[in-house]
N, C-alpha and C positions, 0 to 999 in steps of 0.2 A: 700849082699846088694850092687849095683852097686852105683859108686862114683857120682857124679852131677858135672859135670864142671859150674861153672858160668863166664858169660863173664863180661868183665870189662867193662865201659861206657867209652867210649874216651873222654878225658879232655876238646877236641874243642866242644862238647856242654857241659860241666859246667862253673857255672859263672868264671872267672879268678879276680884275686888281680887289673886289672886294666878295666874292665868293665865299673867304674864311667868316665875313660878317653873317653869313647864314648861316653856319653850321656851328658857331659858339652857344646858339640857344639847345640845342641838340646834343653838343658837348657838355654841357650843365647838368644835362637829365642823366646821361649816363654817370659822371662825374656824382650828383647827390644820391640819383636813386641808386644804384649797386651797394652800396653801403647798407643800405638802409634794406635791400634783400638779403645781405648779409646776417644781420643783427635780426631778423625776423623769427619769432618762436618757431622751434622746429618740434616732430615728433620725435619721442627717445626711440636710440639706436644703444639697446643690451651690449653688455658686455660678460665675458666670460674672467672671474677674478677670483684671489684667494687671499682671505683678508690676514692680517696679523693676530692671533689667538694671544690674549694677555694670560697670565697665570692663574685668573680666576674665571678662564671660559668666557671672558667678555671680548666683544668685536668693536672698534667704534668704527660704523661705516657712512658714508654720506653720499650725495648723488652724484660724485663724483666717477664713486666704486662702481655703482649700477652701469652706469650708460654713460657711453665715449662724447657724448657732444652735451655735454652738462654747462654748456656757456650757454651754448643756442636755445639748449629747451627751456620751453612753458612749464611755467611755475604755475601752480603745485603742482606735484613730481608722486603718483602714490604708486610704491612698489610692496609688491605683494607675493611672498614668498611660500609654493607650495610645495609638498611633497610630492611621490613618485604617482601615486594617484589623482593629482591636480586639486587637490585639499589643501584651501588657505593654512597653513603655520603663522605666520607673524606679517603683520601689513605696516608699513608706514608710510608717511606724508613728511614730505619736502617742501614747507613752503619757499625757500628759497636755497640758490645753489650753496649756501655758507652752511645749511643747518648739518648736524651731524646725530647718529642715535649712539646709545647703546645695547649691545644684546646680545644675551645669554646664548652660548651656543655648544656648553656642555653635552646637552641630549643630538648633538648633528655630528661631532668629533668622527672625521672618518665619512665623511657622505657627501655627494654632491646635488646641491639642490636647484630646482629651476625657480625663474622667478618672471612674474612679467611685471615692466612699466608703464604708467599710462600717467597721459597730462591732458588738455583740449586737444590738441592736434593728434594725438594718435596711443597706439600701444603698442608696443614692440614683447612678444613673448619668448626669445632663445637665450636670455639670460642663466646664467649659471655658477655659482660660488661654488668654490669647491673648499668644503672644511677640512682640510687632512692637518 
């Protein structure tokens, strides 16, 4: 019976004792950058909400009430609320997620309006307050 040589695997392709020292630089980027796609301006994503009517017809709403990711989004925030015809009623501007309005909403009592938001990144239009 003839002998079998078997050849040996050269050591540059098995993992070595210090293979983790390569991929700590690799680990770094995902480690900072993810974060930092986190916190990146996003476009508003509407929301569908019914605000608190105070005794004199007033609403105090903020960007919070508009659109579900009011942390992520780009500031300024202008949302613009029309009627059933798509006819601006009342517009405002968010410079930041803290700002709050207020407004009248005697003449809507009973109605549900559409509204769209827009910042740099985008507009989102299926917004909807419902004043009942």
């Amino acid at each position: 019976m003839k002998k079998t040589n078997f050849t040996k695997i050269p050591q540059k392709w098995c993992l070595g004792s210090n293979w983790l020292k390569g991929m700590i630089p690799l680990l770094a980027l995902f480690v900072f950058a993810l974060p930092m796609q986190l916190q990146a301006q996003q476009a508003p994503n509407c929301s569908n909400f019914s605000p608190s009517i105070n005794e004199s017809g007033q609403v105090v709403v903020g960007p919070d009430d508009f659109v579900t990711n009011h942390v992520g989004v780009g500031y300024p925030l202008t949302v613009n609320i029309v009627n059933q015809w798509g006819g601006s009623i009342m517009e405002f501007v968010f410079p930041n997620g803290d700002a709050t309005v207020s407004w009248n909403v005697c003449a809507f009592i009973g109605k549900s309006l559409s509204y769209t938001a827009t910042n740099g990144q985008g507009t989102c239009t299926q917004g909807v307050v419902n004043l009942s």
